[in-house]
C-alpha positions as CSV (number, residue, x, y, z in Angstrom):
1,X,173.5,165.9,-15.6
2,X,175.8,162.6,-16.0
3,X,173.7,161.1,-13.5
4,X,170.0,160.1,-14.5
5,X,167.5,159.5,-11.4
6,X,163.9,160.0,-11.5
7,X,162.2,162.9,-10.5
8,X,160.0,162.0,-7.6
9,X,156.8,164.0,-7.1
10,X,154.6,163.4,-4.1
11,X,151.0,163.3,-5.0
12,X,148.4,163.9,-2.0
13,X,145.3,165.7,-1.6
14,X,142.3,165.6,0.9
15,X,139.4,163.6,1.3
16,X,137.1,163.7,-1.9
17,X,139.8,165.9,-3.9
18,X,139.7,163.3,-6.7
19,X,143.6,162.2,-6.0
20,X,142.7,158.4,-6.7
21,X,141.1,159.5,-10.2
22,X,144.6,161.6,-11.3
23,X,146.8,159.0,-9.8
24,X,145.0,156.9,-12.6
25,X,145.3,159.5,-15.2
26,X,149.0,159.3,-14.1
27,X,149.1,155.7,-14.9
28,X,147.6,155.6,-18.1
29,X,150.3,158.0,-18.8
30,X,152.7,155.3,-18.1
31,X,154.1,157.3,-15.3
32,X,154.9,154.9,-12.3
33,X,152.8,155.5,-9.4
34,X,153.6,154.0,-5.7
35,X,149.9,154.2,-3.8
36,X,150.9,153.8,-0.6
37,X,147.5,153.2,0.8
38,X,147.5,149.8,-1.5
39,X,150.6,149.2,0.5
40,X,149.1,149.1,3.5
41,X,146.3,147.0,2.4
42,X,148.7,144.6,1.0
43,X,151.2,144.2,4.2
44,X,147.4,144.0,6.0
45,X,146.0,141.7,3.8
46,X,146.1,137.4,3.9
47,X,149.9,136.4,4.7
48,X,150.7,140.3,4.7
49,X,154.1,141.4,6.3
50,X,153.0,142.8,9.1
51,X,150.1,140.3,10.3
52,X,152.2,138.6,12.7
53,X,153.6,141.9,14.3
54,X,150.4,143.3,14.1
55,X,148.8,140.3,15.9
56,X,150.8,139.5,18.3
57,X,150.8,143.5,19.4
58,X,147.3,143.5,19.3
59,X,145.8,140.4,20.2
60,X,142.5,138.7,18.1
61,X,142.7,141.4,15.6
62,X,144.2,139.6,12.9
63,X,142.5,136.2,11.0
64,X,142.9,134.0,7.7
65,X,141.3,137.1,5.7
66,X,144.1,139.6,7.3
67,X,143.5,142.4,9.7
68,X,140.0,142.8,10.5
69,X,140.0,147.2,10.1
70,X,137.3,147.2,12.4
71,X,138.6,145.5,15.1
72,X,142.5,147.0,14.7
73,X,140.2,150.5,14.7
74,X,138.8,150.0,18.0
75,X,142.4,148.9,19.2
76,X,143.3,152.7,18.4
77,X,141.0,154.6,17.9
78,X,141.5,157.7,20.9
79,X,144.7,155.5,21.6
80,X,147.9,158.3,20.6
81,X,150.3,155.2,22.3
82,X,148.8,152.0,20.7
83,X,148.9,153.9,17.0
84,X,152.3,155.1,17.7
85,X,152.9,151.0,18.3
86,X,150.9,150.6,14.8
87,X,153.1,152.6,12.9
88,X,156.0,151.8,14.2
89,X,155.3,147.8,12.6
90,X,153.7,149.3,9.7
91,X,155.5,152.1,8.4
92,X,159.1,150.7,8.0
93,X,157.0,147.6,5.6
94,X,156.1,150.2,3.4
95,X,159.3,152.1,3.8
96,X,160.6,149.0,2.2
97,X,158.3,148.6,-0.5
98,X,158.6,152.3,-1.4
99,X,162.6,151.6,-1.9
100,X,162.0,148.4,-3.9
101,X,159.4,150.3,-6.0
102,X,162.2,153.5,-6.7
103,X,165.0,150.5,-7.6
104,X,162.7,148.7,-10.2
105,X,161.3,152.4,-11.4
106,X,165.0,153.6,-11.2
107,X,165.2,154.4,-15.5
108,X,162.2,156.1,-15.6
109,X,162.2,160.1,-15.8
110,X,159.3,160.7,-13.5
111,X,157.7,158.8,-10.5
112,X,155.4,159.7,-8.5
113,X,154.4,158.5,-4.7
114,X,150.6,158.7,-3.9
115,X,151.0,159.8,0.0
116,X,147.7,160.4,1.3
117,X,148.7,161.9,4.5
118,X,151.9,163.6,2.7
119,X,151.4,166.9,5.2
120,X,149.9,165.4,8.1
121,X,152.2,162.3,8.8
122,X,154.6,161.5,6.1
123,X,156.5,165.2,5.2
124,X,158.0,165.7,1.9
125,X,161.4,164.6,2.5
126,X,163.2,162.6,-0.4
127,X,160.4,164.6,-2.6
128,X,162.2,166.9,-5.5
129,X,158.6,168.2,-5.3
130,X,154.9,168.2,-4.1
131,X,151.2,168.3,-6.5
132,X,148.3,168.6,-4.7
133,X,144.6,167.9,-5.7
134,X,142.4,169.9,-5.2
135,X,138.8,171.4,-6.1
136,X,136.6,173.6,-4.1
137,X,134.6,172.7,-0.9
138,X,131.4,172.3,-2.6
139,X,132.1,169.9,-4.8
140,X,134.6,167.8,-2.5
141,X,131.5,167.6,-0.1
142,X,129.5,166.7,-2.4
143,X,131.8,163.7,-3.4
144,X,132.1,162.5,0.3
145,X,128.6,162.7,1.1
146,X,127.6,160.2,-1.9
147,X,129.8,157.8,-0.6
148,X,128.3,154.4,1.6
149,X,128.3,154.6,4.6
150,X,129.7,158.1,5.3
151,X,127.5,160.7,7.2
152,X,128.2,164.5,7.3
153,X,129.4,164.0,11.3
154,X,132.1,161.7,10.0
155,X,133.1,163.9,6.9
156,X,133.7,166.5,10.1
157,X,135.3,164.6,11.9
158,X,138.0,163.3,8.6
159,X,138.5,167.0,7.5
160,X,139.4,168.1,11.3
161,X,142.4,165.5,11.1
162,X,143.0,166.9,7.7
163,X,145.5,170.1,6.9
164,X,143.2,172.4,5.8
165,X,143.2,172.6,2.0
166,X,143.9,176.4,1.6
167,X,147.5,175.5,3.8
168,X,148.0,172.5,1.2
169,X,147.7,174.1,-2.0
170,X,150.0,177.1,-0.4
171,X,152.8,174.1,0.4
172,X,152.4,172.8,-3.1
173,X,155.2,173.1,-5.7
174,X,151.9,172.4,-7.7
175,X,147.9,172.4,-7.6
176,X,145.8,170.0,-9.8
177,X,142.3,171.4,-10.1
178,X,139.8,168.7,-10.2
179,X,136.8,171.4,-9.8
180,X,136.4,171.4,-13.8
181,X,135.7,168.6,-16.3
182,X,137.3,165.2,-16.3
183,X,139.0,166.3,-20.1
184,X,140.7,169.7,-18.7
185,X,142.0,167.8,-15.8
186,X,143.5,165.1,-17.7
187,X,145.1,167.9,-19.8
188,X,146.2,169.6,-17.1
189,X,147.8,166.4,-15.4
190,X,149.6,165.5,-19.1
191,X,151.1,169.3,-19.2
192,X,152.3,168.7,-15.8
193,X,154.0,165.8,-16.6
194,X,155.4,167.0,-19.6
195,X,157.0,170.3,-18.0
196,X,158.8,167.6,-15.3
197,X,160.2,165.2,-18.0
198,X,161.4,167.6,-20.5
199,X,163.4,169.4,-17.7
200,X,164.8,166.1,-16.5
201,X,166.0,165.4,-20.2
């Protein structure tokens, strides 16, 4: 292989999988990791990218603290048109920062995209391969339900957007099992990681 380019591994997972808590584990393995939730929150947040578009598309939902999510929620919520118009200004923004992101990562053997939505929205394409995280139903309830604010009506109501976790883990190049200990997953994310970057070399 004369040429050297990362291998890029999408990282995604359902609600309450524990994908935040390997993407971490990732990190502290000094593998880059693009999270492109924080993205989002950063091209939403005060003097963000897309603050003007999004403003100026959807009127009084925008304000010196960034978008107000509550108000940009309403704006779409039920609305397959006005999210379609959301993701159409946000999506290329993040496009953008995913690119700059590969170009200052471009030396290192292994990086990995944090895609929440990998199979709903996003697909895999310009992935060399897919992990998924995962843990079983019990314990990803359990999870959910200790978080504020949610209720088990809204955990429904995520999870029906959701692909169903059985389909994910049969798309996955690879599963991460966060049903055991913290310790056996963190093993399990570091022999992953090691397999990758010792075929790359």
């Amino acid at each position: 292989m004369s040429e050297q380019h990362p291998f890029i591994l999408g990282l995604t997972g359902s609600i309450g999988m524990g994908k935040s808590a390997v993407a971490a584990m990732l990190r502290g393995l000094g593998v880059p990791v693009f999270d492109a939730d924080a993205a989002v929150h950063e091209l939403q947040g005060p003097g963000g990218a897309c603050l003007g578009p999004i403003e100026r598309a959807f009127p009084g939902t925008t304000g010196p603290a960034g978008v107000n999510r509550q108000a940009l929620g309403a704006a779409v919520f039920g609305n397959p048109e006005a999210l379609k118009l959301l993701e159409s200004i946000v999506h290329p923004e993040v496009a953008e920062m995913r690119r700059t992101f590969l170009a200052d990562n471009s030396d290192a053997p292994l990086i990995v995209f944090d895609i929440p939505l990998l199979f709903e929205k996003a697909g895999s394409h310009g992935l060399d391969a897919v992990a998924v995280v995962s843990a079983p139903a019990e314990a990803q309830r359990e999870r959910v339900l200790a978080r504020p604010g949610m209720t088990a009506e809204k955990f429904a109501q995520i999870l029906a957007l959701q692909v169903p976790d059985a389909e994910k883990r049969a798309r996955a190049d690879y599963v991460i099992d966060t049903g055991t200990s913290l310790a056996e997953t963190r093993h399990a994310v570091q022999q992953l990681v090691h397999a990758i970057i010792s075929e790359q070399i």
